[in-house]
Backbone as CSV, one residue per row, in Angstrom:
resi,resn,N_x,N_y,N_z,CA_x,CA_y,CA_z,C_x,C_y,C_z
1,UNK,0.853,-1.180,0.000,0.000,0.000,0.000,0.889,1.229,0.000
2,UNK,0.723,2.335,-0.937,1.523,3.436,-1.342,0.718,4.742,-1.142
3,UNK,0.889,5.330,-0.213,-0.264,6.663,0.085,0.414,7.527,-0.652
4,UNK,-0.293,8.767,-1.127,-0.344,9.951,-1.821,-0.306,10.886,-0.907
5,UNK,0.598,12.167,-1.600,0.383,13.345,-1.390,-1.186,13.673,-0.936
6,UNK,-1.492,14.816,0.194,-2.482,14.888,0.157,-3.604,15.577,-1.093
7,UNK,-2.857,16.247,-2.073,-3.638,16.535,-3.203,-2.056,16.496,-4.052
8,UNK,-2.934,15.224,-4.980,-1.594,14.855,-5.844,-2.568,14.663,-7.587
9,UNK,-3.107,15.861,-8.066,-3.710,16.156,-9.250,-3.171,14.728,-9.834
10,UNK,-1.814,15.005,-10.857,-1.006,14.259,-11.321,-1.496,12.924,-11.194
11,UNK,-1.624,12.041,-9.664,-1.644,10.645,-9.333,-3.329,10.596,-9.631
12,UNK,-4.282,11.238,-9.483,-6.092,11.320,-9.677,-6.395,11.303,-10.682
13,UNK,-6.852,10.019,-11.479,-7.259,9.968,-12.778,-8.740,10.584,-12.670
14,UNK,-9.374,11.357,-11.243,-10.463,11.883,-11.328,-10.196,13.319,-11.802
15,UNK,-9.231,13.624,-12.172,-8.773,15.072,-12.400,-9.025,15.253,-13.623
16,UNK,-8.425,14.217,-14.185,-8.410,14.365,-16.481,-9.724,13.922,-16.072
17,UNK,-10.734,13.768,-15.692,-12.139,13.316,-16.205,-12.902,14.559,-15.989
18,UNK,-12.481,15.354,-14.553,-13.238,16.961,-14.607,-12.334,18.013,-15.463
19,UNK,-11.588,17.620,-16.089,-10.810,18.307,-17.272,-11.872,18.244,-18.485
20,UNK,-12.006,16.688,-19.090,-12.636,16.443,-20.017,-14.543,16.864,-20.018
21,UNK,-14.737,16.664,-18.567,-16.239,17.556,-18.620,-15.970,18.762,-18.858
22,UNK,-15.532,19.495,-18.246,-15.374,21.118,-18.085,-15.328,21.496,-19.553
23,UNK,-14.211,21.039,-20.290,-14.225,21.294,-22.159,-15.304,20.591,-23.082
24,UNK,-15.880,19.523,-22.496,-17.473,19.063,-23.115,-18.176,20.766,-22.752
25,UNK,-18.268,20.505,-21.914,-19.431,21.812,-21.189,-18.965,23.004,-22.029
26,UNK,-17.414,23.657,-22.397,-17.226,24.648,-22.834,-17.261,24.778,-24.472
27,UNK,-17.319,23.746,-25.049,-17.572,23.829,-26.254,-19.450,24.009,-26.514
28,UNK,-20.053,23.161,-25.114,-21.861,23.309,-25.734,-22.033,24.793,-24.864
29,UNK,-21.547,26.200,-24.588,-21.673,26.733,-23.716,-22.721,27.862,-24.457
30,UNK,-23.112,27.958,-25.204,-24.757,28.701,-25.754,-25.526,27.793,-25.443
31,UNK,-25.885,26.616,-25.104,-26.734,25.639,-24.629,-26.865,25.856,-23.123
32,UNK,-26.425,26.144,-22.783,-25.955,26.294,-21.179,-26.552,27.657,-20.433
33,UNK,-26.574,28.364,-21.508,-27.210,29.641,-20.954,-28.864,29.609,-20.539
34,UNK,-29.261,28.435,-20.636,-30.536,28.038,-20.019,-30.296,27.621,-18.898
35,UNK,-30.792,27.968,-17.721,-30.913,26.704,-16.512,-31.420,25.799,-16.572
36,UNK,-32.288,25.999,-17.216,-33.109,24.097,-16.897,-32.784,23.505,-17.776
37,UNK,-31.209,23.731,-18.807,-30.447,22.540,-19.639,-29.178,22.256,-19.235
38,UNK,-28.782,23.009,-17.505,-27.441,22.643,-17.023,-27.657,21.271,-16.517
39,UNK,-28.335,20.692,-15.715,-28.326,19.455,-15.318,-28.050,18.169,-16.519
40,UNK,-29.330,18.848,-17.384,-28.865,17.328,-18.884,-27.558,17.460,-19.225
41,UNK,-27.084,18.894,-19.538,-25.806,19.447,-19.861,-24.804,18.590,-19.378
42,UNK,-24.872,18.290,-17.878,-23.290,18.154,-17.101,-23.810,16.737,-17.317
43,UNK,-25.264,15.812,-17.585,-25.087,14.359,-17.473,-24.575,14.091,-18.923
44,UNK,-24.605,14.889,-20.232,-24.819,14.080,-20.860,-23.052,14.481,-21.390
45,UNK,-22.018,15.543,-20.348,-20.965,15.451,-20.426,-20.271,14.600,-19.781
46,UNK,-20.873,13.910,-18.867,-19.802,12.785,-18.101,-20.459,11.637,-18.725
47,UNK,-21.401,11.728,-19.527,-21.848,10.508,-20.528,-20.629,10.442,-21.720
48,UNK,-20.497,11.240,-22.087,-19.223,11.036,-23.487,-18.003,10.663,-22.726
49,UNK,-17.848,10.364,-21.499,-16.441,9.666,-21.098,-16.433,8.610,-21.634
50,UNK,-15.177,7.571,-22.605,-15.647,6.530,-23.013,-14.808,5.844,-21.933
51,UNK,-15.447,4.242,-21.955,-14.136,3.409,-21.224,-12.582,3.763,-21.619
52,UNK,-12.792,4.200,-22.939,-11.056,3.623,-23.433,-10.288,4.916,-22.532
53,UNK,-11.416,6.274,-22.281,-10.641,7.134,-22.348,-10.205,7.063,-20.569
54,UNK,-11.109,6.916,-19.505,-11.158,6.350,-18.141,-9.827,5.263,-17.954
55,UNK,-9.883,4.637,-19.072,-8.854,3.679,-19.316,-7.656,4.569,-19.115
56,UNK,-7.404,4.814,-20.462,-5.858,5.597,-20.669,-6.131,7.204,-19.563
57,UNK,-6.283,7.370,-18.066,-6.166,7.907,-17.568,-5.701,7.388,-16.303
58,UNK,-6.501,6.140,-15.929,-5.357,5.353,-14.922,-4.420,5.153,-15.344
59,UNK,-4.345,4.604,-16.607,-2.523,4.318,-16.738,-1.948,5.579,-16.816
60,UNK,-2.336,6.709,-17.311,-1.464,7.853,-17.268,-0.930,8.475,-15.661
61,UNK,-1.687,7.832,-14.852,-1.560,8.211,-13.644,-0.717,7.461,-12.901
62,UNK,-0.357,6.417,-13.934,0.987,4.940,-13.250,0.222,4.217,-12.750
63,UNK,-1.191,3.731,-12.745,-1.814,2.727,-12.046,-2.115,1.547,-12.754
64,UNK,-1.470,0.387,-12.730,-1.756,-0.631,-13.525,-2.915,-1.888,-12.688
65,UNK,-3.508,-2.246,-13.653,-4.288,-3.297,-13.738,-4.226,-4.628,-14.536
66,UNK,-5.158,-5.917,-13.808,-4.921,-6.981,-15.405,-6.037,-7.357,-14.922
């Protein structure tokens, strides 16, 4: 067992995933200027995460699996 820094961006493959929402969200951002289309907005940006990409973010973070 290998503990982390207490905020270690770098080692948090949850970091590149609120990277990749935040630029979903900023490219639909005239859509957004509604309130009652921020909620579909932010689901249907953590919907375009694919596996592969969740994937190649643990490993970018040095975390291996099999």
């Amino acid at each position: 067992l290998i503990y982390l820094p207490p905020y270690s961006p770098d080692f948090n493959p949850i970091e590149q995933a609120f990277h990749s929402i935040k630029a979903w969200l900023r490219r639909h951002e005239a859509d957004a200027m509604q309130p009652e289309a921020r909620p579909w907005l932010i689901h249907q940006a953590a919907m375009s995460i694919t596996p592969e990409s969740a994937e190649g973010w643990i490993l970018n973070c040095g975390y291996f699996f099999e």
